[in-house]
N, C-alpha and C positions, 0 to 999 in steps of 0.2 A: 255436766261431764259424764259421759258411757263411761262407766269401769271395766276393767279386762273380763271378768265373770258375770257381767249382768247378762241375764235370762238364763244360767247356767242352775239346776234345781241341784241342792244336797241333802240327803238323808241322814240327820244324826243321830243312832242308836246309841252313842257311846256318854260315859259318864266321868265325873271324876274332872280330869285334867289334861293329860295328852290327848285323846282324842274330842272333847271339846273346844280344845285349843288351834287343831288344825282346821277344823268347822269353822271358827271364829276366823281365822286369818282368810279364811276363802269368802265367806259373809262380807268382811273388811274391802274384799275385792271387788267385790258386785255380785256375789253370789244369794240365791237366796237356800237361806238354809231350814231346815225343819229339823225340830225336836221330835224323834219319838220317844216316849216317855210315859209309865206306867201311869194308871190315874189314882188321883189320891196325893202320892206322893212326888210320883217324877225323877230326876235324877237326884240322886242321894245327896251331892253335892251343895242342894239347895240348905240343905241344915249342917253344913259343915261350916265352922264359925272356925276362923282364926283371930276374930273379937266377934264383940257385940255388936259389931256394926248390922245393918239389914236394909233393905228394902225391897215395900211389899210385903212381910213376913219370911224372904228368901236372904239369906246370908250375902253380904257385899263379896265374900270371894266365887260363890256362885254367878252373881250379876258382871264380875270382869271376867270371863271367859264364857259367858253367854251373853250377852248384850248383840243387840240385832240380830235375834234370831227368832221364828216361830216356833209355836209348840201343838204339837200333835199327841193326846192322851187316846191311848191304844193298851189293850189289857189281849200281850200276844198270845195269850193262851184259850184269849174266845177264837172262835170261830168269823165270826162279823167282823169284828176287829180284827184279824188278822188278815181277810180280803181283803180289806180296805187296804191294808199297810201293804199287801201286794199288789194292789193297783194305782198303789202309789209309786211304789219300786219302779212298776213298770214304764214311768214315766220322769222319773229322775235319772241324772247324768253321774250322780256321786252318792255312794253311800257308805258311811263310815261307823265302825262298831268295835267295840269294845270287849266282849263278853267274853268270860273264860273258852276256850277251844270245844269246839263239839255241841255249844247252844244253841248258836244262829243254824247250823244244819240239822238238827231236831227239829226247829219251825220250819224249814224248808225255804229256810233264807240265807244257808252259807253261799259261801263264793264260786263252788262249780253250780249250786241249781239256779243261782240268780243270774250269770254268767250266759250259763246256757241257754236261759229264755232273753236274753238281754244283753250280748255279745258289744254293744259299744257304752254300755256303765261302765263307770270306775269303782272298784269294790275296793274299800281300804281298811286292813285290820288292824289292830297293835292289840300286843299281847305282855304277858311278862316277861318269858322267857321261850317265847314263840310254840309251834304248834304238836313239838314232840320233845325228847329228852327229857332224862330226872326231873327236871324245873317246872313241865311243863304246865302243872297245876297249882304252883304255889301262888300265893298270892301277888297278882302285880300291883306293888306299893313301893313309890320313890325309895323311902329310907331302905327297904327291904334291897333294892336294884342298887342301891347305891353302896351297903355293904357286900352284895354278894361277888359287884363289880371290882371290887379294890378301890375304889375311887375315895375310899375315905380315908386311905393312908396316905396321900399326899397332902394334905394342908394340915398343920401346926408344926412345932419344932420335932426335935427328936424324942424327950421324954414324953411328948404327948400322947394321949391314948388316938386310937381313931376317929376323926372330927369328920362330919358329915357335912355337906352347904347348906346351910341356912335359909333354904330355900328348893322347892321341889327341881332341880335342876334336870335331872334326868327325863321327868315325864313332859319338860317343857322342850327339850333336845325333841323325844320322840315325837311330838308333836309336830318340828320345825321338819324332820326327815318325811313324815309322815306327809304334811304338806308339799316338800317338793317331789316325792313319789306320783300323787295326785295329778300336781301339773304336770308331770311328764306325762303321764300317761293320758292327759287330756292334748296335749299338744300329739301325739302319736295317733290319738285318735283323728286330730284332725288331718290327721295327712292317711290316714289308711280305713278312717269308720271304727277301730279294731279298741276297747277300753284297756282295762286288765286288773289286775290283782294286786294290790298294794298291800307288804305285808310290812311292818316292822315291829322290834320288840323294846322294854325298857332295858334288858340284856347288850341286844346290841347296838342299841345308843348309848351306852355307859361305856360299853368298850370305845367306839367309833370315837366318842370325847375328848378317850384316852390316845388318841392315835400318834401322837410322836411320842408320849412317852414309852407307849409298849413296845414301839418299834426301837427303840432305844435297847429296854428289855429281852427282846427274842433275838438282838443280836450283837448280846453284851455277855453272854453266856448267862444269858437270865439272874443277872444277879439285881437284887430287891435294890428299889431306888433309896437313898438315905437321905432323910430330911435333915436339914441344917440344925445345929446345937441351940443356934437365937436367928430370929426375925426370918422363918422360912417364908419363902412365896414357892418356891418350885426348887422339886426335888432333883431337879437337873439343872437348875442353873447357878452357876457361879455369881461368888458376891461381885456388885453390895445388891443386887437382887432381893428386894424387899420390902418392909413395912417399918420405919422406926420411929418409936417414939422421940420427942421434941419437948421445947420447956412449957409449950401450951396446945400439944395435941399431937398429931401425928402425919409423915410425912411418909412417900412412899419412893422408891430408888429403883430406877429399870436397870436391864445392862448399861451398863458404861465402863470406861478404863479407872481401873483401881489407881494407881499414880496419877492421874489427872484428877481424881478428887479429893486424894489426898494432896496434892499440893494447891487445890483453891479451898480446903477448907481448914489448912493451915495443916495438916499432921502428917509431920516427916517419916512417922514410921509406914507408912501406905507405900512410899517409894519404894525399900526393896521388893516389891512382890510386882512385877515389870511382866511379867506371861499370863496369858488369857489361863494356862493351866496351871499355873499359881493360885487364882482367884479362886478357881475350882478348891484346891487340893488345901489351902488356907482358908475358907471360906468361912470357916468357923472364928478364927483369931481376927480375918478381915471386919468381919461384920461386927464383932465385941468392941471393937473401936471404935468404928464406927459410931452404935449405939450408945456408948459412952458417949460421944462429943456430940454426939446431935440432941443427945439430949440436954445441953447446956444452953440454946439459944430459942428462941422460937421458931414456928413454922415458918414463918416468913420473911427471918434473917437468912434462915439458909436458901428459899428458894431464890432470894435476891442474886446469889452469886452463882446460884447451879446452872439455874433457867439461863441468862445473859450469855454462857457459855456451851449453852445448848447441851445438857446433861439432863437426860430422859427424869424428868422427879414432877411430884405433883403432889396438892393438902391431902391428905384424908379426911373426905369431908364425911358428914352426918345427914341424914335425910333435912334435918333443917336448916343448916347449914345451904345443903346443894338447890333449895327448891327458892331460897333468898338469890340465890347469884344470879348473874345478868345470863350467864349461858343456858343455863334451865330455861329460862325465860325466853331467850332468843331459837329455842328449839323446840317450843308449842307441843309441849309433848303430852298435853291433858287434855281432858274431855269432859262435859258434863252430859251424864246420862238419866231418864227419869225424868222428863219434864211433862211429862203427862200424868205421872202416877205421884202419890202425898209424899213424896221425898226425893231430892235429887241426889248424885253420888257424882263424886268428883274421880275421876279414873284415870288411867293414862289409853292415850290412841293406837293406833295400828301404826310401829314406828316404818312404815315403807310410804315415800310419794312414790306419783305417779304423773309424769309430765310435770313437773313441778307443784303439781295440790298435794296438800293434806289430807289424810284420809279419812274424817270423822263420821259418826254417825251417834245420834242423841238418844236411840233407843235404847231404852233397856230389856235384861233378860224378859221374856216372857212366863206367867201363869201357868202353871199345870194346866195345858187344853186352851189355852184362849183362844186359840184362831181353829180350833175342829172345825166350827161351822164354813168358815170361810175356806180350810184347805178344802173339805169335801165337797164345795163347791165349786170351784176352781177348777179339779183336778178330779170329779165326776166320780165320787170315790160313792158307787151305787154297789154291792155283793150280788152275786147272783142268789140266789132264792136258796139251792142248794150249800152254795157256803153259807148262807146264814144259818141253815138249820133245818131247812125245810120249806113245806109248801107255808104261808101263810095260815091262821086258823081263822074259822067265820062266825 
């Protein structure tokens, strides 16, 4: 099967997580992608452990956002190496980068000089807080975007401090925006020749996140959103909008009508409160009720009478829990990567088909450098005499 991006070339300067992650989703495509990458070391990423896990000597969270990729070991501050990595530009369709504002145009590789010699690349950047303003140099780090965002004032109750996701959410957003930038502007190319500039920041993918609730904000007379007293899910919706515990785990509660669950889950006090703006404005006494009675049965007494009656609820499950069930199972959502190298790693796939396949691939991250010889073979990556340094000595 052709994939939508096969023969399509990317250059990946960038490190870390957002922008290896929109390299990765284009790779996933049919693209082929290249690592550039200091030698020695490589992207930083590769020693960043959130365990012990590894393979190769490179951390397992390096190897699931680099997997089918090659790698090109380039030291941009030679002279040699750095012709090379422009006559590799010259012939790539995407290049994506990372680097604080103002480096890549020091080498003579930001986006008007590579642009200009090379009018149908796609040049894509993500930054922290983009490429001017206050911010413009702080460090761009998820937890940092995600506090400076607001975004950590919406999940837990109300006496809770600021709670961040559990998870890099923000630089995985910019990554997902960052990717659709890309193909747009590869589809534009194909109807005009013409690439362009793809910028995005962790800024404003934390805001963009945020989009109904701010808009709620800037036209509510800005007044701050109030998290619920118990079992917050969102700070604008009315109960039983939730998470509550059970007599053997936990269960979760979407919108639904307050008097329709209190009268199938037996409690007559649910009826007075009859207005969607009731739910709202009692949301606090709604939900204490709640949470009291559900927690008296298990998970799966209550979902017996919710579900049949078509009331949005569902278990909270646990990663071991969800990876047992027949649904995990039935949605093939793993991979195993590494079968060529002393270890394999079991990961999840590229969750898009296409025509109906799956989209896997069994490679893993690549080596600081492994395929140098083969890219500058490929791709004719000869310096001229002058960029190297000189004439030859005899």
């Amino acid at each position: 099967m052709m994939l939508p991006l096969d023969g399509l070339i990317v250059l990946d300067f960038s490190q870390f997580l957002a922008g290896p992650s929109a390299a990765l989703r284009l790779a996933d495509l049919g693209a082929t992608v290249i690592k550039i990458e200091r030698p020695g070391t490589g992207d930083l990423a590769r020693q960043l452990y959130i365990s012990n896990l590894q393979l190769d000597g490179d951390s397992s969270l390096f190897h699931t956002i680099n997997r089918n990729k090659q790698s090109l070991a380039a030291d941009l501050k030679n002279s040699n190496d750095l012709e090379k990595v422009r006559l590799l530009v010259a012939q790539a369709d995407v290049l994506i980068q990372n680097f604080r504002p103002g480096v890549m145009d020091r080498l003579g590789l930001g986006p008007k000089a590579v642009r200009e010699r090379h009018p149908s690349i796609v040049y894509a950047s993500v930054t922290g807080y983009g490429t001017d303003g206050p911010w413009r140099d702080k460090p761009g780090q998820d937890l940092l975007a995600q506090s400076l965002s607001g975004l950590v004032w919406l999940s837990g109750d109300v006496d809770h401090p600021p709670i961040p996701f559990g998870l890099s959410v923000v630089d995985m957003f910019a990554g997902a925006h960052l990717t659709q930038g890309i193909l747009a502007c590869l589809v534009r190319r194909g109807v005009t020749g013409c690439g362009g500039h793809v910028e995005v920041s962790l800024l404003e993918s934390a805001i963009d996140m945020q989009f109904e609730l701010l808009t709620t904000f800037f036209n509510d007379g800005m007044q701050l959103p109030q998290r619920s007293s118990t079992n917050n899910a969102n700070a604008y919706l009315a109960a039983p909008y939730g998470i509550y515990r059970t007599d053997d785990g936990y269960m979760a509660l979407a919108m639904a009508s307050v008097p329709r669950i209190g009268e199938l889950l037996g409690l007559p006090a649910l009826s007075q409160y009859q207005t969607p703006q009731s739910w709202f404005e009692h949301r606090n006494a709604i939900k204490k009720t709640l949470a009291d009675h559900l927690a008296t049965q298990p998970t799966g007494h209550w979902l017996d009478i919710l579900e049949p009656a078509d009331i949005w609820c569902a278990e909270v499950l646990d990663w071991r829990k969800l990876v047992r069930h027949e649904a995990f199972s039935a949605a093939h959502v793993t991979q195993t990567i590494g079968q060529s190298t002393s270890r394999e790693l079991l990961t999840t796939r590229c969750p898009i088909r296409i025509d109906g396949k799956i989209l896997t691939n069994p490679t893993a991250a690549p080596r600081v450098g492994e395929h140098n010889e083969e890219i500058e073979q490929r791709f004719h990556l000869t310096p001229s005499l002058s960029a190297a340094g000189g004439s030859p000595s005899h």
